[in-house]
C-alpha angles and dihedrals in degrees: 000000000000135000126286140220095354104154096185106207095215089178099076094069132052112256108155097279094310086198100073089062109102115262098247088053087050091052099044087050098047093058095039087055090035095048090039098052089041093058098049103044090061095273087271105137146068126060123246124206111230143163122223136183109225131214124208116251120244114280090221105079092230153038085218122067131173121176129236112024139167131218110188116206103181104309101340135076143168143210113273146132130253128239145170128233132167092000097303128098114236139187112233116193136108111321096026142106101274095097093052085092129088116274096226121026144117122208126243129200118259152302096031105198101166137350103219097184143335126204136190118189092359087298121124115241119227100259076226096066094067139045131185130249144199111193118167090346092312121107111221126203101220121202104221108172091067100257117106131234113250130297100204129034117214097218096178087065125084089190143341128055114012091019111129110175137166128194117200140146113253118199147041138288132259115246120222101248097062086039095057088038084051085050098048086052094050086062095053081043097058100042080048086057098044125090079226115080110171102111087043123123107236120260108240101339112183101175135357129179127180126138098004093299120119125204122193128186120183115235106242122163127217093259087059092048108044099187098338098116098192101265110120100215094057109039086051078060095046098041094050095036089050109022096168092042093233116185101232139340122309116262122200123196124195133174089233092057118104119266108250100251097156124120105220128201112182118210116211124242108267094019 
């Protein structure tokens, strides 16, 4: 896995005219420093574009049933079942919560940036006639012209008839800090690359004299560091962005979540 959709802006920092670098060098500096800050900042950040094939939730609120069940409101009840979303058991029955939901959605995995397009039949839906949605931590894609999104999906099929398909950009963006702090480490990537390396930081310098002036690095390895690389700038980024230096983002699994039933196409960056 790599990052997706980074577009480090190199031009907003001072980096000994980045631009006279040949283009594959560039290129070469900008995904080590992008793969690198991705990675230590708990490969969190950057949207993909990708195309998925949604299934349609289960019309029953819940993997768990039990009949018959009562909810009591005052004095009254009536006859319902109970469920669990979201980690907490509920009654669902007339009068309750259960029809606090959208009459028509399917649910897409998160974060939802962007939906770039949707089509049904091989036919375009007006961008107007959905909205998204996060309820409880799921983002939702609401059918709002009533009409309904499909009930079948006709896997077998790439367009056309019993296609249902949605493009959107999953992720999050990047935020400038850790932009500016990427871009700062392009500029250390590329000197590293060229056979000219006069604007370079040292490698491991431990002590330098000339002309009265003293330079001191401390001597960390790699173990001590994790992924800290010695430039100030960008390891004060990393450390306050990922304090506790995870290794990617948190996942949380639960038996009332829905069953991945999505089939995903990603789109490269730059496709």
């Amino acid at each position: 896995m790599a990052p997706c959709s980074w577009d480090t802006d190199v031009s907003i920092v001072d980096c000994c005219d980045f631009s006279s670098y040949p283009a594959g060098k560039r290129t070469a500096a900008l995904a080590l420093a992008e793969h690198h800050m991705w990675a230590a900042t708990g490969r969190r950040y950057g949207r993909c574009l990708v195309t998925v094939r949604p299934c349609q939730p289960d019309p029953t609120p819940s993997r768990f049933r039990g009949y018959p069940a009562f909810s009591f409101s005052g004095e009254s009840s009536s006859l319902g079942m109970p469920y669990i979303r979201g980690g907490v058991w509920r009654n669902c029955g007339c009068g309750s919560r259960c029809c606090c939901r959208p009459n028509c959605y399917v649910e897409l995995a998160g974060p939802v940036a962007a939906v770039s397009e949707v089509r049904v039949d091989g036919e375009v839906v007006a961008s107007t006639a959905y909205r998204v949605d996060v309820v409880s931590g799921v983002w939702q894609l609401v059918r709002t012209d009533g009409t309904c999104w499909p009930t079948c999906q006709d896997l077998d099929a790439n367009t056309g008839v019993g296609v249902f398909e949605v493009d959107y950009e999953r992720g999050r963006a990047i935020p400038t800090a850790v932009s500016v702090a990427t871009a700062i480490l392009a500029c250390e990537m590329v000197k590293s690359l060229s056979a000219d390396p006069s604007c370079r930081l040292p490698d491991k310098l431990v002590t330098l004299t000339r002309q009265g002036i003293s330079v001191e690095v401390q001597p960390n390895t790699r173990e001590d560091m994790g992924y800290l690389i010695g430039i100030p700038e960008v390891d004060d980024v990393i450390t306050a962005d990922n304090p506790s230096r995870r290794r990617s983002r948190p996942v949380i699994y639960s038996p009332d979540m829905q069953t991945a039933e999505d089939r995903v196409t990603v789109i490269p960056a730059g496709a």
